[in-house]
C-alpha positions as CSV (number, residue, x, y, z in Angstrom):
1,X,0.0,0.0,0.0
2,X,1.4,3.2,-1.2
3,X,1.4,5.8,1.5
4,X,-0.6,9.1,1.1
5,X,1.7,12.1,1.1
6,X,0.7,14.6,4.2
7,X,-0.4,18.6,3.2
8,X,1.3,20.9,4.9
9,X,-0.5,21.5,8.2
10,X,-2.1,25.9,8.5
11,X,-2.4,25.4,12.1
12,X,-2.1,23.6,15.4
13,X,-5.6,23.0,17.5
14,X,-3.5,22.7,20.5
15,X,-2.6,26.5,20.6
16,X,-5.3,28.1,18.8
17,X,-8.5,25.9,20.3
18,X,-11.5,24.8,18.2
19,X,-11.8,26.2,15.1
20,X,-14.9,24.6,13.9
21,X,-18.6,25.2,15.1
22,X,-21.8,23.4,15.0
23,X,-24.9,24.9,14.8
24,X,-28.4,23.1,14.9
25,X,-32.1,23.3,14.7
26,X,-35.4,22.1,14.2
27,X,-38.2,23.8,12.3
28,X,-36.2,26.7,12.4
29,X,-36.0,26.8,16.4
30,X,-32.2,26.8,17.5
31,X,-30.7,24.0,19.6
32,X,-27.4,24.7,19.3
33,X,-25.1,27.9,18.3
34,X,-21.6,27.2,17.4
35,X,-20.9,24.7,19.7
36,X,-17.2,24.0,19.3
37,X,-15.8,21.4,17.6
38,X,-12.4,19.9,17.4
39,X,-12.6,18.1,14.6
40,X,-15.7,18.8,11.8
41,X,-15.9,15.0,11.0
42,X,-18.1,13.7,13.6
43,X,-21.5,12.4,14.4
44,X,-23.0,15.3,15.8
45,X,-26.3,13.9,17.6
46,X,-29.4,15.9,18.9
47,X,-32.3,14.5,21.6
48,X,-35.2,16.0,20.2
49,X,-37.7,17.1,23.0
50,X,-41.2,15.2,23.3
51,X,-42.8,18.8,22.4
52,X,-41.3,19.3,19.2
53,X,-41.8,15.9,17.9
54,X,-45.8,16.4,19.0
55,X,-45.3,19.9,16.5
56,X,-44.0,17.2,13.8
57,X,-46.9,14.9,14.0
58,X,-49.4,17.7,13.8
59,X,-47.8,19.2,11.2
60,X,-46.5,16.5,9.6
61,X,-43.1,17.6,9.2
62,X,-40.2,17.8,11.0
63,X,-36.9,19.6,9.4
64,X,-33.2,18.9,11.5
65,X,-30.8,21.0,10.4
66,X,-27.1,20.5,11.2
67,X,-24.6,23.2,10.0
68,X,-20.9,22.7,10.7
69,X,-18.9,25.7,10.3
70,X,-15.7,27.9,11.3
71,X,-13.8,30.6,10.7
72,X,-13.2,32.5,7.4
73,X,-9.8,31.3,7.7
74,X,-10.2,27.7,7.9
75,X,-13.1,27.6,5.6
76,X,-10.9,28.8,2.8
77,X,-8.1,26.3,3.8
78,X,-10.4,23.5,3.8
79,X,-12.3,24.8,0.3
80,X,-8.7,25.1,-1.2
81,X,-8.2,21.4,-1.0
82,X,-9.9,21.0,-3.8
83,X,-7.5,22.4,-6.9
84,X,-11.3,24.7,-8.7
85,X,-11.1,26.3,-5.7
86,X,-10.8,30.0,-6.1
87,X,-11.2,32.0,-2.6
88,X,-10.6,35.6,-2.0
89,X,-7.1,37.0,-1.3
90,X,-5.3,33.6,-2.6
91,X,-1.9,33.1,-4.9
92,X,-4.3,30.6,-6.6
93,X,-7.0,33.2,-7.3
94,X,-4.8,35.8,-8.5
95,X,-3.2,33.4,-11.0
96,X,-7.1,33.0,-12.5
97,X,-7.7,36.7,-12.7
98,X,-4.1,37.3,-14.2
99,X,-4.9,34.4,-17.1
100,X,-8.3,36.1,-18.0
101,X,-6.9,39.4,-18.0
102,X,-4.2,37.8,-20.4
103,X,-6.7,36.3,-22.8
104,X,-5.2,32.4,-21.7
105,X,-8.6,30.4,-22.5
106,X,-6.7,27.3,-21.0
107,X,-6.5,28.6,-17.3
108,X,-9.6,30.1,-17.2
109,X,-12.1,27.0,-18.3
C-alpha cells in the first residue's frame, strides 16, 4: 500500500482551540449555536424534546438542520483542498484573474 503524502499543516488546535462550530435546529428553532468542535468529521447527535416531535406529528413535518462551520480562515483552507477552488485573497486566485486578464482560454475553463 502506497502511502498518502501529508499537506502541509495551516495550524495547530493545541494552541489556537477549536476552530470549527456546529450549529443546529429544528423547524427553524435553535438547539445549538456554534458549539465547538475539534474536529468537523463527527456524528453530531441531537435528543429531540417530546414537544417538538408532538409539533411534527401535527404538522406533519419535521426539518433537523445540522450546520458545521468555522472561521473565514479555515473555511478557505479546507475549500482550497480542492485544486477549482478560487477563494478571495489567494496566490491561486490571482493566478485565475491574471490568465483572464491575459486572454489564456486554457486557465480560465
Amino acid at each position: 500500500m502506497q502511502k498518502r503524502r501529508s499537506i502541509e499543516p495551516t495550524y495547530d488546535s493545541r494552541k489556537t482551540g477549536p476552530r470549527y462550530h456546529v450549529t443546529s435546529d429544528i423547524n427553524g428553532r435553535i438547539i445549538t449555536w456554534h458549539q465547538p468542535l475539534d474536529d468537523p468529521f463527527v456524528r453530531h447527535t441531537l435528543h429531540i424534546h417530546w414537544r417538538d416531535l408532538l409539533r411534527g406529528l401535527v404538522r406533519r413535518s419535521l426539518t433537523v438542520t445540522v450546520r458545521v462551520g468555522g472561521d473565514r480562515d479555515i473555511v478557505n483552507d479546507v475549500l482550497e483542498l480542492d485544486a477549482n477552488a478560487l477563494v478571495p485573497c489567494s496566490t491561486r486566485r490571482d493566478a485565475f484573474n491574471f490568465s483572464i486578464l491575459r486572454g489564456d482560454s486554457e486557465a480560465a475553463e
